[in-house]
C-alpha positions as CSV (number, residue, x, y, z in Angstrom):
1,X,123.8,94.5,148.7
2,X,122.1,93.4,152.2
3,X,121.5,89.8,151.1
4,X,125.1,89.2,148.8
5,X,127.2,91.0,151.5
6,X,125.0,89.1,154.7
7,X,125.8,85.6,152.5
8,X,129.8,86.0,152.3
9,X,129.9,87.8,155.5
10,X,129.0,84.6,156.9
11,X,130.9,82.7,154.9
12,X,133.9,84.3,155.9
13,X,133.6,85.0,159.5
14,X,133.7,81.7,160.6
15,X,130.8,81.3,163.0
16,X,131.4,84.7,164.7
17,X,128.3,86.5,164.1
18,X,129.3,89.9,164.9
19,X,132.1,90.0,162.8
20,X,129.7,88.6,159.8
21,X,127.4,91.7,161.3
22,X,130.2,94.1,160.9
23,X,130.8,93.3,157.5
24,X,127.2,92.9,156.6
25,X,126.4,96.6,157.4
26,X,129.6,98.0,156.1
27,X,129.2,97.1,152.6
28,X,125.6,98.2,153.3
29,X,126.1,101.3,154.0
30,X,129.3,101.9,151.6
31,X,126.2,100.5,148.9
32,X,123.8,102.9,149.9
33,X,126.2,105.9,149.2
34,X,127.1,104.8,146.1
35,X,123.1,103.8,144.5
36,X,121.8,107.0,146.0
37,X,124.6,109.5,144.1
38,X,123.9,107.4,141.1
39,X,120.0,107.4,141.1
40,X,119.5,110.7,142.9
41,X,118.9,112.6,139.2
42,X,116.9,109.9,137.7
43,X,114.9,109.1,140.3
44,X,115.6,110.6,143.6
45,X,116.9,107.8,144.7
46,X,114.3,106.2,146.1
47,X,114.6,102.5,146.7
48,X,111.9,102.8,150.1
49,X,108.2,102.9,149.4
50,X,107.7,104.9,152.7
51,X,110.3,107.7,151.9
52,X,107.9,108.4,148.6
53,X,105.3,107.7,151.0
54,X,106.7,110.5,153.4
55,X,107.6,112.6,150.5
56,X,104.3,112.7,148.9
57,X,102.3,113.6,152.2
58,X,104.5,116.4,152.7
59,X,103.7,117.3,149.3
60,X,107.2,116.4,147.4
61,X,106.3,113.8,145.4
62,X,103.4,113.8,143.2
63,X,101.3,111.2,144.2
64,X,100.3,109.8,140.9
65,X,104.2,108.5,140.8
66,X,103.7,106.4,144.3
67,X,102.1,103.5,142.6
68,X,104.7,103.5,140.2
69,X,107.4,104.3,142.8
70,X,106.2,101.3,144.8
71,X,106.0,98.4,142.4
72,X,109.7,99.7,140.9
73,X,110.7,99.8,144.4
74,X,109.6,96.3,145.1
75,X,110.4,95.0,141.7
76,X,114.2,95.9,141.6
77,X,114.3,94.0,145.6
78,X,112.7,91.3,144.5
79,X,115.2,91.1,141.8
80,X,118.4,92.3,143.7
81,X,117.5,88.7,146.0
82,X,117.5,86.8,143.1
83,X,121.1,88.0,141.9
84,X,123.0,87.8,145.0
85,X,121.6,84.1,145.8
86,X,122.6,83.3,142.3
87,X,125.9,84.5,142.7
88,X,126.6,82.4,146.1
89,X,125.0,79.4,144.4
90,X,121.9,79.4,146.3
91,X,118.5,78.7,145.2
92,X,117.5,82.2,143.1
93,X,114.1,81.9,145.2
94,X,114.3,80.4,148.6
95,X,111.7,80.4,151.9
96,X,113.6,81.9,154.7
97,X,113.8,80.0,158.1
98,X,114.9,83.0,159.7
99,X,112.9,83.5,162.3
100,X,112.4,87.9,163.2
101,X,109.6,88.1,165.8
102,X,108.8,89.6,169.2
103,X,107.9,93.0,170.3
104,X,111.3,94.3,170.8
105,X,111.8,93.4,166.9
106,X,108.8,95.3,166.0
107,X,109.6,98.5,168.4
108,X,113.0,98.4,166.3
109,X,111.4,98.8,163.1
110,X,109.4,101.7,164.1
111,X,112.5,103.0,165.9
112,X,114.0,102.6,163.0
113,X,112.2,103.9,160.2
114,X,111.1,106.8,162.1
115,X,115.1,108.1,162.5
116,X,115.6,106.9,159.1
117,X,112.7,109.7,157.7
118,X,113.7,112.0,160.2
119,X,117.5,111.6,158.9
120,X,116.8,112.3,155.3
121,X,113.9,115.4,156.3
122,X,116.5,116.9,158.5
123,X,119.8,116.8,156.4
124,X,118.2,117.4,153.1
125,X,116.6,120.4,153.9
126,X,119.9,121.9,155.3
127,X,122.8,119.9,153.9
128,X,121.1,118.2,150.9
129,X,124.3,116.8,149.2
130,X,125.5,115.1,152.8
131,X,122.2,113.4,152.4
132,X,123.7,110.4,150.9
133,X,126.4,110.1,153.5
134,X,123.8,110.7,156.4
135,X,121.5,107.9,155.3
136,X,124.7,105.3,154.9
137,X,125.5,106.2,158.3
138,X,122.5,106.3,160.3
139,X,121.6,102.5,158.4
140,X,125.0,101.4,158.7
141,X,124.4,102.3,163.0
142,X,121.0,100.8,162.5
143,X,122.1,97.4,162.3
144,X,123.7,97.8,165.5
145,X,121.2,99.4,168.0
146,X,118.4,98.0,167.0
147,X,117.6,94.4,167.3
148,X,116.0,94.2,163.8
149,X,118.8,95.0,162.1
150,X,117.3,98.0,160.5
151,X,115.3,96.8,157.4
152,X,113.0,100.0,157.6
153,X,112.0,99.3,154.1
154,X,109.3,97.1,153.1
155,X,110.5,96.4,149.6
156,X,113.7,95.1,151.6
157,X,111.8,92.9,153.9
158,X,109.4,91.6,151.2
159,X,112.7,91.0,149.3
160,X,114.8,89.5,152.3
161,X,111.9,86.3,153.3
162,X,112.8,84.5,149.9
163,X,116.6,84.1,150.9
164,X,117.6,81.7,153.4
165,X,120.5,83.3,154.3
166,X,122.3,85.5,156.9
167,X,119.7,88.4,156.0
168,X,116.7,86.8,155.8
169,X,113.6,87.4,157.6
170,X,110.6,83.9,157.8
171,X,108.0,85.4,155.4
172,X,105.4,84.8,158.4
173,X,106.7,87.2,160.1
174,X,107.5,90.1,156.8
175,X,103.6,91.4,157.7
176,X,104.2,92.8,161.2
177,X,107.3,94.3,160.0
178,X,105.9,95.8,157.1
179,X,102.7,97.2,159.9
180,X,105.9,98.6,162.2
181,X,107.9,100.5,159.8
182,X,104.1,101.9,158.3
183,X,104.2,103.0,162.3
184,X,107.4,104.6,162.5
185,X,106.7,106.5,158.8
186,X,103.4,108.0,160.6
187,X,105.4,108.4,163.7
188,X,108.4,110.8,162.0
189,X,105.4,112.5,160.0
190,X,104.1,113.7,163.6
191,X,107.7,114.8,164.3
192,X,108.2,116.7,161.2
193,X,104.2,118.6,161.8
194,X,105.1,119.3,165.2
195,X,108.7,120.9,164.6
196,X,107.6,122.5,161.9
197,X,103.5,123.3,161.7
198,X,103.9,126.7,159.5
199,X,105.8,124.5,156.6
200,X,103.2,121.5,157.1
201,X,100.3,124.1,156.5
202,X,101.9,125.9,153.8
203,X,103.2,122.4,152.2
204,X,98.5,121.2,152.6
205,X,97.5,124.4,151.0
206,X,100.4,123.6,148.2
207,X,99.0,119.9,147.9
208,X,95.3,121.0,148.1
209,X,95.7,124.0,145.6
210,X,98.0,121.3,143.3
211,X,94.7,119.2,142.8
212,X,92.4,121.6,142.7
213,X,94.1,123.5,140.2
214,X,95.1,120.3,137.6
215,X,93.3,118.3,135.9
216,X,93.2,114.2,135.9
217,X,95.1,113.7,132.8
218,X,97.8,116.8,134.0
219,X,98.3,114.1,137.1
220,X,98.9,111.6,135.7
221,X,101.7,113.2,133.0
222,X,102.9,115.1,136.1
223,X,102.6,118.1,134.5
224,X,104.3,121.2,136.7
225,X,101.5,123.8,138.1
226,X,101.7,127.2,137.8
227,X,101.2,128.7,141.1
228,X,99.2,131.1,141.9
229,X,101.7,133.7,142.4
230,X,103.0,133.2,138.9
231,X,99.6,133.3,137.9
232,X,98.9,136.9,139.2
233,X,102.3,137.9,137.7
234,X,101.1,136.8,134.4
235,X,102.9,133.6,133.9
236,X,101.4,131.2,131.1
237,X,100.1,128.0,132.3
238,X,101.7,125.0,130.5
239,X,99.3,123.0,129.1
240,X,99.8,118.7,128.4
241,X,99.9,119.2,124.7
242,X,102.5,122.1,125.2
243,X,104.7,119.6,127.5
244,X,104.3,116.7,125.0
245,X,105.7,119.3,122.3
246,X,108.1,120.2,124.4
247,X,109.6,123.5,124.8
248,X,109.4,126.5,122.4
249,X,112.3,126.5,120.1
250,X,113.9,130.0,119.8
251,X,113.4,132.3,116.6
252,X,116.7,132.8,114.3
């Protein structure tokens, strides 16, 4: 979306780069509504290595998936590139000359990602089914106060320095981005421990009691724990072989 949109933005706004801007984060953020309702029940929609990354610490995600989460993530950028500069008749793999450097570039991404991960922990916890519609809107405002742009994404940066286009970024400089929006993710982690330290402990002793309590090969299957509560109430465990079976089939 970024890269397709940024190429006929630019092609159509005839030198003016903030109308080419306008369109560019419009279709962006009309883009990021739509994937995210589609994907939200397969995957959870996510298409940013730090929001597992974010998800994971705060004990959401199991981490076992964020390899996997990761390479997908970067995979299906990497990919995405390659259509859109097919589609505008650009080379499917091409070095960026964009050039995205300077402090105030990498303060944006921290900025950045930091509201980003504070956007989706605040309005999915309360208002989970806006959350689409909140992270359209904060990226689709991204573009315009920050001076990056907005990537906060590193499988969108890695993605953007192989397309010599509107959106690209020169792959010299993909590394300090990629170290900024790591910031900002550690950054909104703070935020969310220090507006909320009784959930942060309880969510550690959750993640703690989650490894202590499964074994390697339940991990990697991401097999659901039994919790201790359900444990004193008498609640079977589910064991691997019980989950490969799948679930007890009802008497006639």
């Amino acid at each position: 979306m970024v890269v397709g949109s940024g190429i006929m933005a630019e092609r159509l706004a005839d030198g003016n780069v903030a109308i080419a801007l306008l369109a560019n984060s419009l279709a962006t953020g009309a883009g990021l509504v739509a994937l995210i309702l589609s994907f939200a029940g397969i995957s959870g929609a996510h298409f940013n290595p730090l929001v597992t990354l974010a998800l994971a610490v705060r004990g959401a995600c199991p981490w076992p998936r964020v390899p996997g989460y990761a390479i997908a993530q970067i995979t299906g950028g990497l990919a995405g590139m390659v259509v859109a500069n097919l589609m505008f008749d650009h080379a499917a793999w091409e070095i960026s000359g964009k050039i995205r450097t300077g402090g105030g570039q990498w303060l944006s991404e921290m900025v950045a990602t930091c509201g980003l991960l504070l956007t989706i922990h605040g309005v999915s916890r309360h208002q989970s089914a806006w959350t689409p519609f909140a992270v359209a809107c904060y990226v689709t405002a991204g573009y315009w106060f920050t001076a990056s742009t907005c990537v906060a994404n590193p499988a969108v940066a890695i993605a953007r320095a192989w397309t010599d286009s509107f959106s690209g970024i020169r792959p010299v400089d993909v590394p300090p981005f990629l170290l900024a929006e790591l910031a900002g993710c550690l950054a909104a982690l703070a935020v969310m421990r220090a507006l909320d330290p009784k959930s942060a402990k309880r969510q550690l002793g959750k993640t703690l009691a989650t490894l202590g309590a499964q074994t390697p090969a339940e991990l990697a299957l991401g097999a659901p724990r039994t919790t201790p509560a359900e444990l004193a109430l008498g609640a079977p465990r589910t064991t691997p072989a019980e989950l490969a079976l799948g679930p007890p089939r009802a008497n006639p």
